[in-house]
C-alpha positions in Angstrom: 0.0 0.0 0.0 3.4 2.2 0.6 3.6 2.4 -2.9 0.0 3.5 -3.7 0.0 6.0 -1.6 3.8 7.5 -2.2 2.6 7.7 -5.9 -0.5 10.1 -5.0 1.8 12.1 -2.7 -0.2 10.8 0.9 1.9 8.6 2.4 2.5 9.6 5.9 4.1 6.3 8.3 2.6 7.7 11.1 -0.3 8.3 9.9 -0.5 4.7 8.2 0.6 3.0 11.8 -2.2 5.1 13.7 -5.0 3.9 11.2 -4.0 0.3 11.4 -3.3 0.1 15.2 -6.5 2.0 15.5 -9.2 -0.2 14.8 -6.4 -4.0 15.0 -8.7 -6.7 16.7 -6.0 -9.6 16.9 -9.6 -12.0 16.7 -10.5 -11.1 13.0 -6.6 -10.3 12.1 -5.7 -14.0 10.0 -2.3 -14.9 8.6 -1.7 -15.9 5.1 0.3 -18.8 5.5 2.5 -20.6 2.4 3.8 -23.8 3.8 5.2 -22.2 7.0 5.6 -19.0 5.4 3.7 -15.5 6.4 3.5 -14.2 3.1 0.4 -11.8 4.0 -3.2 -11.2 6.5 -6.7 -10.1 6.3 -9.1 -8.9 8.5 -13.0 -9.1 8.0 -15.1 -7.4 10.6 -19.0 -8.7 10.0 -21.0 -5.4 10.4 -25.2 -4.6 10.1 -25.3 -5.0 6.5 -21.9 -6.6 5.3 -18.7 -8.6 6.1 -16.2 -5.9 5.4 -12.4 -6.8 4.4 -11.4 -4.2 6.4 -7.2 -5.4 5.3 -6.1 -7.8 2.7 -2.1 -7.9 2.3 0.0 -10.2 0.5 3.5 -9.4 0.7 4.6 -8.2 -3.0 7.1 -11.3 -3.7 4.1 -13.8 -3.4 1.2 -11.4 -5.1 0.3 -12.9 -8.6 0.0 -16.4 -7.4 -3.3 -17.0 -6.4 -2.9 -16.2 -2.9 -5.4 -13.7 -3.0 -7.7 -15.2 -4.9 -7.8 -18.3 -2.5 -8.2 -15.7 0.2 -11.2 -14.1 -1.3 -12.8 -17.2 -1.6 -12.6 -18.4 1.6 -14.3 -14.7 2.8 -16.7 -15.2 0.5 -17.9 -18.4 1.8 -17.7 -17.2 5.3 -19.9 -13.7 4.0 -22.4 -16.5 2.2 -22.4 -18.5 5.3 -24.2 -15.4 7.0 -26.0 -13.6 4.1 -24.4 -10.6 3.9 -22.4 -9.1 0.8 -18.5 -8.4 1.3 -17.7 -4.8 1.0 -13.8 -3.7 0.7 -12.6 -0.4 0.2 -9.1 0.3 -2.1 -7.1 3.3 -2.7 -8.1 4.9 -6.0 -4.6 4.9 -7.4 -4.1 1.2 -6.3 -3.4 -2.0 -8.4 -5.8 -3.7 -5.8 -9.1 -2.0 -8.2 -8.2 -4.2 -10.7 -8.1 -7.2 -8.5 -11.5 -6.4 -6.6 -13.3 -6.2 -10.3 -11.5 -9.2 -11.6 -13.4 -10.7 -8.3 -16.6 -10.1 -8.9 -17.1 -6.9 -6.8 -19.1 -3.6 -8.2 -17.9 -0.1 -7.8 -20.5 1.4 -5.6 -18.7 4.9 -4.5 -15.7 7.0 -4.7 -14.4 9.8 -3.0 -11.1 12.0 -3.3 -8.8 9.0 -2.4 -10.6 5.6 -2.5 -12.7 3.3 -4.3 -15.7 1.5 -2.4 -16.9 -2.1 -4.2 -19.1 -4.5 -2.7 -20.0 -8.2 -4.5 
């Protein structure tokens, strides 16, 4: 995300730590595990009206390989499971956008920095 953000001029560390340690909830907070390897996490919050991937990060040497993919399903089921849709926000000027529309999920609202979809 680092990058995304240094390319639209807003990325601030502090800033970035605060809003991550802000609302971290080591109970919805899952490791991505290859073999015995951390290669990313995700955390979904279930909310009134959605399951929202509130964090999905796969470390950049194991993106393109299905990981995320494989993680989406497996949030999808668990949003099924319930009935509710899966709602995930992504910076505007992120590669993620691509990946969320690949998946299945609908633009539903921008604003000056981010991109809202929900499937």
């Amino acid at each position: 995300m680092r990058e995304s953000l240094e390319r639209i001029k807003r990325f601030d560390p502090v800033r970035a730590r605060e809003r991550f340690t802000s609302n971290f909830d080591p109970q919805r907070t899952k490791f991505i595990l290859l073999g015995h390897q951390r290669t990313g996490f995700f955390v979904t919050r279930i909310l009134p009206h959605t399951l929202l991937l509130d964090h999905l990060y796969i470390i950049p040497a194991y993106q393109n390989q299905g990981i995320g993919r494989h993680v989406l399903s497996h949030i999808f089921k668990e949003a099924d499971g319930v009935g509710l849709p899966v709602t995930v926000g992504a910076l505007r000027e992120s590669a993620s956008n691509r990946f969320y529309l690949r998946h299945g999920f609908k633009l539903v609202k921008s604003d000056e920095y981010d991109n809202y979809y929900q499937r």
